[in-house]
C-alpha positions as a LaTeX table, in Angstrom:
\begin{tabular}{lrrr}
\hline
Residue & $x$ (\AA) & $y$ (\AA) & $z$ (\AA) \\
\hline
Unk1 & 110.13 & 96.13 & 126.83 \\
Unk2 & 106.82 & 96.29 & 124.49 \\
Unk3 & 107.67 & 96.32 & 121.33 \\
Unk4 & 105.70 & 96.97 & 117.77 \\
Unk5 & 103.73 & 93.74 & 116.88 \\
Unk6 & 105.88 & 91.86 & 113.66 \\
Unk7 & 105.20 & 93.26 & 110.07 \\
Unk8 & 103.99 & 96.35 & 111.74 \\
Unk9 & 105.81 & 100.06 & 111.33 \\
Unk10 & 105.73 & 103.13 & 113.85 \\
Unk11 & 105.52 & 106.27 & 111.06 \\
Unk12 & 107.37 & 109.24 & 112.53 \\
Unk13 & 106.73 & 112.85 & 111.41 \\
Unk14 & 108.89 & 112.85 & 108.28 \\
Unk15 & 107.73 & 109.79 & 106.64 \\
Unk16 & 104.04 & 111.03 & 107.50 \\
Unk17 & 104.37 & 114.25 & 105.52 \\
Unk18 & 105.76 & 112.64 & 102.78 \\
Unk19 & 103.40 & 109.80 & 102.21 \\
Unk20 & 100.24 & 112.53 & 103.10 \\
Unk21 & 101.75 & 114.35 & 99.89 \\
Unk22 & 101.74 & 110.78 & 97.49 \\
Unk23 & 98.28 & 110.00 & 99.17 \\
Unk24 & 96.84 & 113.70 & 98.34 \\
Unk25 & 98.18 & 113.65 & 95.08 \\
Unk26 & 96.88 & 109.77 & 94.32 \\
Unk27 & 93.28 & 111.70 & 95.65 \\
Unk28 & 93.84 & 114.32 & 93.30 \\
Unk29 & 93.75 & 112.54 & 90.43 \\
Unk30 & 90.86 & 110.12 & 91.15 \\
Unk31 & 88.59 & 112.79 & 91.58 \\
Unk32 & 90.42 & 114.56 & 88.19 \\
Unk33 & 88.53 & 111.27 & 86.85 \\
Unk34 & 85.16 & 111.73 & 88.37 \\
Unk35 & 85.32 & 109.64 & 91.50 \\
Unk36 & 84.57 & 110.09 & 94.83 \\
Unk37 & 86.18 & 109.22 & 97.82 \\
Unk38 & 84.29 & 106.44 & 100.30 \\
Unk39 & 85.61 & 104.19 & 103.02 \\
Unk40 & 84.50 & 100.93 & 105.32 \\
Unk41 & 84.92 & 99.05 & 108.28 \\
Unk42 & 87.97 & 97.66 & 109.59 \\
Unk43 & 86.50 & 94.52 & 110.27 \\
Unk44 & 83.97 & 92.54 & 108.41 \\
Unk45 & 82.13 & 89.28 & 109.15 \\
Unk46 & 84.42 & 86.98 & 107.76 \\
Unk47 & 81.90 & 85.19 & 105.33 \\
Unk48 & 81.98 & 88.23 & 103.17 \\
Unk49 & 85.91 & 87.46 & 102.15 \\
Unk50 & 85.88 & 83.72 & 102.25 \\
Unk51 & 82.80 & 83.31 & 99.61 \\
Unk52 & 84.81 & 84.53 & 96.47 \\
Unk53 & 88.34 & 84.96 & 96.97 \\
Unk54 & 89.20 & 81.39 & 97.06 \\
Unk55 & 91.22 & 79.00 & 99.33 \\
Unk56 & 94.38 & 80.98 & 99.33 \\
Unk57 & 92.84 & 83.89 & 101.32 \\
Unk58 & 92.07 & 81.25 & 104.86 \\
Unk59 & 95.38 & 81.13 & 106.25 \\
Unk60 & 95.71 & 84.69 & 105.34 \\
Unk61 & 93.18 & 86.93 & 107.11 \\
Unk62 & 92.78 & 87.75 & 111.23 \\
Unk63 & 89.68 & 86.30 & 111.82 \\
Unk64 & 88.92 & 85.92 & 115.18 \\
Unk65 & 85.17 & 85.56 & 117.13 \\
Unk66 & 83.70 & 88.33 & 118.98 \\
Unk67 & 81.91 & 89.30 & 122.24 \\
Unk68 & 78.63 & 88.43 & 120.47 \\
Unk69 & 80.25 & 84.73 & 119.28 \\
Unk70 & 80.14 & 86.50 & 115.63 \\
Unk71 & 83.24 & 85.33 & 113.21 \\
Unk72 & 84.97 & 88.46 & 112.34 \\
Unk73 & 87.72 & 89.22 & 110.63 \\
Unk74 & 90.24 & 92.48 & 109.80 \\
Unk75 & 89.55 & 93.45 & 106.17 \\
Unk76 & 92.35 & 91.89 & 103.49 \\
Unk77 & 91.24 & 93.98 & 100.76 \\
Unk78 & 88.82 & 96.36 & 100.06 \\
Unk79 & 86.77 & 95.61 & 97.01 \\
Unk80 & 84.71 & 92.84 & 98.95 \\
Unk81 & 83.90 & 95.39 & 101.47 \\
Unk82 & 83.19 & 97.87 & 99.01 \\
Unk83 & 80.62 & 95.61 & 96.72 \\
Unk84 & 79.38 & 94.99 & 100.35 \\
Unk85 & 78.67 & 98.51 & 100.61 \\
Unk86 & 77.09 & 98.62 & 97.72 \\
Unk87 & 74.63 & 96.25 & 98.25 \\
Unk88 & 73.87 & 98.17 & 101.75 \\
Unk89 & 73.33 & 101.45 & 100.70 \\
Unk90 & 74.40 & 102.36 & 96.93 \\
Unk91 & 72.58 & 100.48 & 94.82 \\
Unk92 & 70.39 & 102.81 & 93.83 \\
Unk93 & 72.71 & 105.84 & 93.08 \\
Unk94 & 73.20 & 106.57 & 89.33 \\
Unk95 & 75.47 & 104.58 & 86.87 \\
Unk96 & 78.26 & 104.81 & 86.47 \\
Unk97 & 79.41 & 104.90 & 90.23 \\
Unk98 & 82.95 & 105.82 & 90.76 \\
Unk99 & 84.55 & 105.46 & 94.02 \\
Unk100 & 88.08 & 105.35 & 95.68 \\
Unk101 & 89.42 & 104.62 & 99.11 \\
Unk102 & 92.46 & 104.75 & 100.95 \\
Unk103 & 93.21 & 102.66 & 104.29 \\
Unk104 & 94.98 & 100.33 & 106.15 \\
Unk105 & 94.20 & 96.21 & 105.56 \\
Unk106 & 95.50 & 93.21 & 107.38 \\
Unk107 & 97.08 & 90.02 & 105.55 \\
Unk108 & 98.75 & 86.94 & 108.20 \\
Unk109 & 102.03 & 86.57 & 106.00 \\
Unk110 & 105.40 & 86.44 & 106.39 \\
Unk111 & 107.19 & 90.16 & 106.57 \\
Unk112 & 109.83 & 91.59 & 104.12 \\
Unk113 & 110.88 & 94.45 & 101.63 \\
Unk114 & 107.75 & 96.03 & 100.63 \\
Unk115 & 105.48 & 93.73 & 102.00 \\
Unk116 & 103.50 & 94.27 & 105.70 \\
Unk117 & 101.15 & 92.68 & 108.02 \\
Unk118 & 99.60 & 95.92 & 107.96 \\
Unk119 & 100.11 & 97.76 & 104.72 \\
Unk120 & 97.70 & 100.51 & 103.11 \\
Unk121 & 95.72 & 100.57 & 99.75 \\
Unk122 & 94.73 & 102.92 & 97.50 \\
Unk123 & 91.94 & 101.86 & 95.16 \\
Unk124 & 89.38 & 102.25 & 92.87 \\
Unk125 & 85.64 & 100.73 & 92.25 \\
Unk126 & 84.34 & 101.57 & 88.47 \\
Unk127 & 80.61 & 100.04 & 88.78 \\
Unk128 & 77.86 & 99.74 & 86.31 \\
Unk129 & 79.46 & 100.26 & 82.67 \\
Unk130 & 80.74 & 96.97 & 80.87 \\
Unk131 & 82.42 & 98.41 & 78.33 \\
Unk132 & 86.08 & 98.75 & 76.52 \\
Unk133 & 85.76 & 102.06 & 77.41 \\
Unk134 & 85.41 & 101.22 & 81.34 \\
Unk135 & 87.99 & 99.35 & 81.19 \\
Unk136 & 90.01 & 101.77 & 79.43 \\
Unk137 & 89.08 & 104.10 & 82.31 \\
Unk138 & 90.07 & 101.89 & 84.87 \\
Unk139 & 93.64 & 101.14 & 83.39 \\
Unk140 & 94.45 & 104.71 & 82.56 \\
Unk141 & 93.50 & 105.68 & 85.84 \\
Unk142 & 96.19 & 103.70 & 87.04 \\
Unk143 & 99.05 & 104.79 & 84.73 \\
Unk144 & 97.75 & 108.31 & 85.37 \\
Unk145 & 97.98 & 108.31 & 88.96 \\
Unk146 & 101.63 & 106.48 & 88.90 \\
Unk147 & 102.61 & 109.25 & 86.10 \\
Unk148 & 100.98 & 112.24 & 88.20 \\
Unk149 & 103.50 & 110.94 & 91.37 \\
Unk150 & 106.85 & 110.93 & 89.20 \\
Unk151 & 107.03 & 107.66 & 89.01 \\
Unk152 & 108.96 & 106.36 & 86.04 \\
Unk153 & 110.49 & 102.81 & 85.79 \\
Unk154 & 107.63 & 100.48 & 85.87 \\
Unk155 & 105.89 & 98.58 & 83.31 \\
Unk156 & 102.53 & 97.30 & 82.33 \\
Unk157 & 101.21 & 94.01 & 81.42 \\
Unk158 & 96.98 & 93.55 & 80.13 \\
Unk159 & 95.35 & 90.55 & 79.13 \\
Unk160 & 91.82 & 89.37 & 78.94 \\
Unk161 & 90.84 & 86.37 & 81.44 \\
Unk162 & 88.17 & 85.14 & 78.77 \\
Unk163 & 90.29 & 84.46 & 76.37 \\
Unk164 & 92.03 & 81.97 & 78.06 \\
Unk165 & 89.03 & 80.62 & 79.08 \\
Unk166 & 87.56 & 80.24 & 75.52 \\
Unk167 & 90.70 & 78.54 & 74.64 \\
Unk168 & 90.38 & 75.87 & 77.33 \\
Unk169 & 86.06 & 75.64 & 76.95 \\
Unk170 & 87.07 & 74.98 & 73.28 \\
Unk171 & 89.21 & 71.96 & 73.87 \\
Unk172 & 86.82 & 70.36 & 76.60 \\
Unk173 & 89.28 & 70.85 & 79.24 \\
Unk174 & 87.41 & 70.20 & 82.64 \\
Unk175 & 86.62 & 73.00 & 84.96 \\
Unk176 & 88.75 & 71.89 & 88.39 \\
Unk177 & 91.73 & 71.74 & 85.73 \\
Unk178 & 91.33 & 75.23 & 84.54 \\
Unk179 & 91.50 & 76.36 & 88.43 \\
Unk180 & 94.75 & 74.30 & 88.39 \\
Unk181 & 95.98 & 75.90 & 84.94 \\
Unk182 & 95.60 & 79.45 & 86.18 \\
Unk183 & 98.02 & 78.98 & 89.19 \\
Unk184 & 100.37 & 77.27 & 87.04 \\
Unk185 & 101.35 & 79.37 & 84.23 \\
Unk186 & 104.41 & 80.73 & 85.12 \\
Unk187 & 105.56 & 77.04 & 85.31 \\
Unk188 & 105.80 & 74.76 & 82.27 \\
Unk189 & 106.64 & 71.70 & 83.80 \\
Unk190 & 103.26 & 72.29 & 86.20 \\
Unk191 & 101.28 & 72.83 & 82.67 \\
Unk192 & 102.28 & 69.75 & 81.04 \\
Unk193 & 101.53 & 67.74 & 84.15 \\
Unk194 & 97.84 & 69.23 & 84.17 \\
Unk195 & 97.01 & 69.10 & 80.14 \\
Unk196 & 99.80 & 66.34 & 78.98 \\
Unk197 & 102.48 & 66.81 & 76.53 \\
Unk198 & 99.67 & 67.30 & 73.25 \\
Unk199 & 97.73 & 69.87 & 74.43 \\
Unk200 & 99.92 & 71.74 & 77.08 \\
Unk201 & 102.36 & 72.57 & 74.03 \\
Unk202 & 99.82 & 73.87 & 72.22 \\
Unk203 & 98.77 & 75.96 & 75.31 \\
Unk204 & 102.30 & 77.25 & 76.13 \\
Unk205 & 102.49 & 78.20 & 72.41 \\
Unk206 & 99.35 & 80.03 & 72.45 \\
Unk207 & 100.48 & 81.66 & 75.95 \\
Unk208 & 103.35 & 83.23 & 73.70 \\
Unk209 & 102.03 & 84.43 & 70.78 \\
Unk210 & 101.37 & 87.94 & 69.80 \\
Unk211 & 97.68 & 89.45 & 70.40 \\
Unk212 & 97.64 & 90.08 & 66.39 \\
Unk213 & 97.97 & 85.94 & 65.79 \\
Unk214 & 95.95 & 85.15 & 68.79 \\
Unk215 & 92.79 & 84.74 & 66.35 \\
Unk216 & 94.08 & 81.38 & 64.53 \\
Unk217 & 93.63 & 79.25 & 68.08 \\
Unk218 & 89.86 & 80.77 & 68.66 \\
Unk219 & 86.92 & 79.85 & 67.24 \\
Unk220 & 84.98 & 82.83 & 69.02 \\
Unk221 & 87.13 & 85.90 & 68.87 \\
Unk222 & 85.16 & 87.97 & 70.44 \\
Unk223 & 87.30 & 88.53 & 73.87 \\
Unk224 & 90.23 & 89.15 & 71.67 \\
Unk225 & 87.96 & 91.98 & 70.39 \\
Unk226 & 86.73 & 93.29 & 73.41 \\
Unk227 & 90.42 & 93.61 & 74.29 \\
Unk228 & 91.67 & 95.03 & 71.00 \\
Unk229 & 88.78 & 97.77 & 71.62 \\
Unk230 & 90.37 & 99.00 & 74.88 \\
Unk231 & 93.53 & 99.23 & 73.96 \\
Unk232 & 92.19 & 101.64 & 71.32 \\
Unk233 & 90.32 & 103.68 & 73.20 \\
Unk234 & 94.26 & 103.77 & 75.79 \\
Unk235 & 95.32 & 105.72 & 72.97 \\
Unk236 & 92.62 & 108.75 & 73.85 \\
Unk237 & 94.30 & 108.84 & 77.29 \\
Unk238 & 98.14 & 108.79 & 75.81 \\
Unk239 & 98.75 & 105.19 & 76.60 \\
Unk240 & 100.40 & 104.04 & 73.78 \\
Unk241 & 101.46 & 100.31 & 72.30 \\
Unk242 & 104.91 & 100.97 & 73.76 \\
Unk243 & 103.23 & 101.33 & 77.23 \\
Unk244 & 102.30 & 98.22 & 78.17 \\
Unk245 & 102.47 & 94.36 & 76.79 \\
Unk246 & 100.47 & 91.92 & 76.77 \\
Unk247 & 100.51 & 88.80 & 79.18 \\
Unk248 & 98.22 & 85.78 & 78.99 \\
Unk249 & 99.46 & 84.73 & 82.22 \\
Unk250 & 97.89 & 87.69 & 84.08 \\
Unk251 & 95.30 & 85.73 & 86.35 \\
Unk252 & 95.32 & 87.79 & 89.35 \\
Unk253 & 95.25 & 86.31 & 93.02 \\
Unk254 & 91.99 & 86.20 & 93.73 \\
Unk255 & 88.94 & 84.33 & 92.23 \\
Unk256 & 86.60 & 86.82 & 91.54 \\
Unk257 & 88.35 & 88.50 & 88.46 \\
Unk258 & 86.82 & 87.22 & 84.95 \\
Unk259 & 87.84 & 89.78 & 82.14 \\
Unk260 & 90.15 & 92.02 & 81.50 \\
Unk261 & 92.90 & 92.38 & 84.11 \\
Unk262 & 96.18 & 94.14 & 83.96 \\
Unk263 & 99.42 & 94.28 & 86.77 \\
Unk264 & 101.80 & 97.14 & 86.80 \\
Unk265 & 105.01 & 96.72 & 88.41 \\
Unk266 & 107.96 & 98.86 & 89.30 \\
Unk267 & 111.41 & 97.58 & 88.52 \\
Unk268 & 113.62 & 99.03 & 91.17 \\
Unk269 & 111.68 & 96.63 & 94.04 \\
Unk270 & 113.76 & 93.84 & 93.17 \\
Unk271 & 111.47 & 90.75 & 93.70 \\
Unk272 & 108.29 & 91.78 & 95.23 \\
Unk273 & 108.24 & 94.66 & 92.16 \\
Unk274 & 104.71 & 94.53 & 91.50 \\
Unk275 & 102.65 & 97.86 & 92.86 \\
Unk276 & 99.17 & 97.97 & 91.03 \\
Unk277 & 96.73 & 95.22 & 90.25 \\
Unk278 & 93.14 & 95.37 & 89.23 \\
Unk279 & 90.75 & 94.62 & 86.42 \\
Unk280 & 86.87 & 93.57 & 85.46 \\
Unk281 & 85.40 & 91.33 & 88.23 \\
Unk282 & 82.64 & 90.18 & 90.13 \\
Unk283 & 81.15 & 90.02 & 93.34 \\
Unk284 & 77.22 & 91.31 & 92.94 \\
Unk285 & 75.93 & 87.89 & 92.81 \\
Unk286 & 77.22 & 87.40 & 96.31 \\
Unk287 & 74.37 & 89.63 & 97.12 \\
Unk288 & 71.65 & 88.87 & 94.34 \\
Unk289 & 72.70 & 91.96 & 92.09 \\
Unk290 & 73.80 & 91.39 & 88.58 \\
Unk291 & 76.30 & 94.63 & 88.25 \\
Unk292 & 79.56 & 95.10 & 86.35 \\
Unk293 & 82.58 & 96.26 & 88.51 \\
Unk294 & 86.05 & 96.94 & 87.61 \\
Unk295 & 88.39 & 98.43 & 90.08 \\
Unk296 & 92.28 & 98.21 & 90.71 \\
Unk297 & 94.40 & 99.04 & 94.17 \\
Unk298 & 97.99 & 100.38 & 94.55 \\
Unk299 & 99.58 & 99.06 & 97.41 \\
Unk300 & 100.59 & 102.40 & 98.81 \\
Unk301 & 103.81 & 101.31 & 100.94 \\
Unk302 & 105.33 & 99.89 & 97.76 \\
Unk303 & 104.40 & 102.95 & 95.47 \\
Unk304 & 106.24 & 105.23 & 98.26 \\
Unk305 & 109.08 & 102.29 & 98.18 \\
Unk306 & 109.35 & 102.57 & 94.52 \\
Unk307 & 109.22 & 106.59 & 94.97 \\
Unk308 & 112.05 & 106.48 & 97.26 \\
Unk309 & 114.24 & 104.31 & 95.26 \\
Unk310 & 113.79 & 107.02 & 91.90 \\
Unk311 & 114.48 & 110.14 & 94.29 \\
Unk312 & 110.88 & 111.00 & 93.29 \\
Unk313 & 109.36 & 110.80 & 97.05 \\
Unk314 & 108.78 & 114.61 & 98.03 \\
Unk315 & 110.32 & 116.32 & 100.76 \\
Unk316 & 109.02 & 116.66 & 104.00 \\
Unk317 & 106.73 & 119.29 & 105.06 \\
Unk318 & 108.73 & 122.48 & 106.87 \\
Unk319 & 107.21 & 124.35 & 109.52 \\
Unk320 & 106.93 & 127.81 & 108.52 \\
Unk321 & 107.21 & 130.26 & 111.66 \\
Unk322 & 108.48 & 129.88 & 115.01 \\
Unk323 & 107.34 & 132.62 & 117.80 \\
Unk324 & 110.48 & 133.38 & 120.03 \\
Unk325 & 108.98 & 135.53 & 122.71 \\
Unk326 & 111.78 & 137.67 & 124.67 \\
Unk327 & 110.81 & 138.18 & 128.19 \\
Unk328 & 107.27 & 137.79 & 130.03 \\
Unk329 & 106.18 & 141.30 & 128.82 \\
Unk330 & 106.04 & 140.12 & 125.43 \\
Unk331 & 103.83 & 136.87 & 125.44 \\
Unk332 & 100.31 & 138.51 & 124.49 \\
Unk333 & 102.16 & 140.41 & 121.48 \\
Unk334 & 103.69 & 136.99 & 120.91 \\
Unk335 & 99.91 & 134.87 & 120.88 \\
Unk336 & 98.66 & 137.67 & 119.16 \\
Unk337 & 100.67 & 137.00 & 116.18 \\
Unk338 & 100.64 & 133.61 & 116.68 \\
Unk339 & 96.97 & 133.39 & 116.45 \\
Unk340 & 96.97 & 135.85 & 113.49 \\
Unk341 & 98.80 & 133.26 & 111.26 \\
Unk342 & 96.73 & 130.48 & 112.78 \\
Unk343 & 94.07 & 131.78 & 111.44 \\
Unk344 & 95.31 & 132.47 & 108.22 \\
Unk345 & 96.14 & 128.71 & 107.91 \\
Unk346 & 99.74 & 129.38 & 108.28 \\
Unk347 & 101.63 & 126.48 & 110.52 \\
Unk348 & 103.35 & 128.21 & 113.55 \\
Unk349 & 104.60 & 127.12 & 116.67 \\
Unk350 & 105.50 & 128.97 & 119.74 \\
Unk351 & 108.72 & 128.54 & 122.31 \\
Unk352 & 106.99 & 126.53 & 125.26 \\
Unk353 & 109.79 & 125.76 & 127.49 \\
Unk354 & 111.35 & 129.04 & 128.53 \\
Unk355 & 114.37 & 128.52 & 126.97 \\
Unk356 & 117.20 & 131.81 & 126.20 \\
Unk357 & 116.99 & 132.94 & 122.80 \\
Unk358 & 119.94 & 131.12 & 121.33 \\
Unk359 & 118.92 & 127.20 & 122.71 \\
Unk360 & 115.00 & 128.55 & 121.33 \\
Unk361 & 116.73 & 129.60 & 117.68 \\
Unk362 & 119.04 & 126.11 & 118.02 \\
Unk363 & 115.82 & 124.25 & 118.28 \\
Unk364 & 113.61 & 126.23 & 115.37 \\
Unk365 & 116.86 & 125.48 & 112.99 \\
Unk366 & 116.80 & 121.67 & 114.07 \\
Unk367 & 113.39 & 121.10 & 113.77 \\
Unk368 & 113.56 & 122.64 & 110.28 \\
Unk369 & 111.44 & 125.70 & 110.83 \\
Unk370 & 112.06 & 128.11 & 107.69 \\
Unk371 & 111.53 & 131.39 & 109.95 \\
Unk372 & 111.83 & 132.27 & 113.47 \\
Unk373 & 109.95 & 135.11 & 114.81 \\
Unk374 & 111.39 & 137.41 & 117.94 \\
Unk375 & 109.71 & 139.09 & 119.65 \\
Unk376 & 110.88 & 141.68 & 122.57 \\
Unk377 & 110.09 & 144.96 & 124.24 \\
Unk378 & 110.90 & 146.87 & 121.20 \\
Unk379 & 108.79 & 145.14 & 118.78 \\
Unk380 & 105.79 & 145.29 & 121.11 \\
Unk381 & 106.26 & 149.03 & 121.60 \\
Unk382 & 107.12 & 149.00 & 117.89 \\
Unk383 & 103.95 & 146.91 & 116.76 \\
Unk384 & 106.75 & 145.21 & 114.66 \\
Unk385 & 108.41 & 141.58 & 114.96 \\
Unk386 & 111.53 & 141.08 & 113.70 \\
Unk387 & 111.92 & 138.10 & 111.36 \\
Unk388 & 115.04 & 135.62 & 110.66 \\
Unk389 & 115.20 & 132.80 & 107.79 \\
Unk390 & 116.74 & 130.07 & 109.63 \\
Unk391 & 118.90 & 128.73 & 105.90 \\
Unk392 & 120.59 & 132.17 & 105.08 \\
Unk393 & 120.40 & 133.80 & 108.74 \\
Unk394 & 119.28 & 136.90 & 107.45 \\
Unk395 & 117.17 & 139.16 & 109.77 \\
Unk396 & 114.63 & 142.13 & 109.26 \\
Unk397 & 111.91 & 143.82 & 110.88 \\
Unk398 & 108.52 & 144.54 & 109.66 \\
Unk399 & 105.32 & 146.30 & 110.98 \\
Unk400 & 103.13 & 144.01 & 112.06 \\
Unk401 & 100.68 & 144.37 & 109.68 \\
Unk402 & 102.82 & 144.55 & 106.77 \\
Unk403 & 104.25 & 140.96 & 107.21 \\
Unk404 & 100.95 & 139.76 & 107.80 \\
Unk405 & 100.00 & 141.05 & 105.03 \\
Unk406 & 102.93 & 139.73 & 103.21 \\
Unk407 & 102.11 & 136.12 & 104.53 \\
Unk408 & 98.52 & 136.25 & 102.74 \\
Unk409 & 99.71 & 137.21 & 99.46 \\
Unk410 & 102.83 & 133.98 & 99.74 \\
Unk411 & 99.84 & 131.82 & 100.51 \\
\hline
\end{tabular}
């Protein structure tokens, strides 16, 4: 037997409707914000993703070589691709350009709760403004769209990647070290070894201490600023201090990120809890272009995870009518009316396998139609059909034309 390939799902009908409504509603508010919806390749040349995300990403990706001998590889994220993109062909649109996307991306790495070989991602690209205010934009965004879905127990943590940069620049720690720092701060012992037992305490203080003290360890403050600035302007979009905190340690995974960054995770995951991740990075000078970008991405299957677990996930899309047709001198009445609601963008199905009218009705009320339609002689002498709501069992019968018209006006 062939089965599924590991850290893959199969996505049956239910599950489908339900995660269309999070996506359309995640869509809804994006463009509520001015952006546009764009989308690239599956597979990139595998260059693109090794330049700039770092060392971590090589055991990662499926890269493999194609027909042509080319090295290739299924994307791992999206905002590579998407700078890529812009390089290509949007360049010279006007600033700022805002973009999202929504798609599947590929990561070699071991399966469990939350987390997929294949998993899908819905993002963001902010490009051209370096402001507070972008960035303000690009972390309300966020919130909103989690707040538009229902979601409520998750959390929010912002800090500024410069500032933790100034502090290490300021006390001549070398460069390879700082790499080493930023993968090590959610370890002590790991910080001491790098900076020693002087300095790292220092550092582990300053990791801890309030954004309103943070000033007295800087001798350019300017990045504490910057970030002071967009919290501000968070206020304008009802993000308030209680809202988020902020976290020093927030580094991201990936190399490219260099101001302010921000996480957002969603307590009732357990350990893999965090759903949202994004801030100010770059990637233009990987193709000559000297452009500010700021972008986040939700990891979709974790968002509909976290959805689940807070009874928030919507309910699965009902079919509304189901054409019964009652003996063969009924089936162009039948497709008549089933083409009629068709048309009128109404979903409705039609009994294809000749079955008696009770096994037909048993099937409309397991599938989870809400109405059945029947159809016989007398209706199509009648120019009625004769309707029954599948929950309550009640039955009437309407001219044609009147329930038609009575279906417009519901839509």
């Amino acid at each position: 037997m062939i089965e599924k390939p590991r850290g893959t799902r199969d996505l049956g009908p239910e599950e489908m409707s339900r995660r269309r409504k999070v996506e359309e509603e995640l869509r809804t508010v994006s463009r509520s914000f001015g952006y546009h919806e764009i989308m690239t390749p599956t597979f990139e040349h595998t260059e693109l993703f090794l330049k700039r995300s770092g060392p971590s990403i090589v055991e990662e990706i499926y890269d493999f070589e194609d027909k042509g001998g080319r090295e290739i590889a299924l994307r791992p994220e999206f905002t590579a691709p998407v700078m890529r993109m812009y390089s290509e062909s949007m360049r010279e649109r006007p600033k700022p350009l805002k973009v999202f996307y929504f798609g599947p991306a590929y990561r070699y790495e071991r399966p469990q709760s939350g987390r997929y070989r294949e998993f899908w991602h819905f993002g963001t690209e902010l490009i051209g403004p370096d402001t507070p205010r972008a960035d303000a934009e690009n972390i309300a965004l966020a919130i909103s769209s989690l707040r538009k879905l229902g979601l409520k127990d998750f959390s929010v943590r912002i800090s500024n990647l410069q500032i933790l940069d100034i502090f290490l620049k300021e006390r001549e720690i070398p460069e390879e070290k700082r790499g080493q720092l930023y993968h090590a701060l959610d370890n002590e012992e790991d910080v001491k070894d790098i900076l020693g037992p002087d300095t790292s305490d220092e550092f582990i203080s300053f990791l801890n201490t309030p954004l309103s003290e943070l000033e007295g360890y800087l001798q350019d403050t300017s990045p504490i600023e910057y970030l002071k600035k967009v919290l501000e302007t968070l206020e304008f979009y009802e993000i308030k201090e209680e809202d988020y905190t902020i976290d020093l340690r927030i580094v991201r995974g990936l190399d490219y990120y260099q101001g302010v960054v921000f996480e957002i995770d969603a307590h009732g995951l357990g350990a893999e809890e965090q759903v949202c991740g994004g801030g100010d990075y770059n990637l233009g000078d990987l193709f000559g272009l000297d452009v500010s970008s700021k972008g986040f991405a939700l990891g979709f299957d974790r968002v509909v995870l976290a959805l689940e677990d807070e009874g928030k996930l919507p309910f699965p899309e009902k079919g509304q009518y189901y054409i019964i047709p009652i003996g063969e001198g009924s089936l162009g009445y039948s497709y008549d009316v089933l083409d009629m609601l068709r048309e009128k963008g109404v979903s409705a199905d039609i009994e294809l396998m000749d079955r008696g009218v009770g096994n037909a009705l048993s099937y409309a009320d397991r599938a989870d139609f809400r109405y059945s339609i029947l159809i016989g002689e007398d209706e199509v002498k009648e120019g009625t059909v004769t309707i029954k709501e599948m929950e309550s069992g009640e039955q009437k019968t309407l001219v044609k034309e009147d329930f038609l018209s009575e279906v417009e006006k519901s839509e």
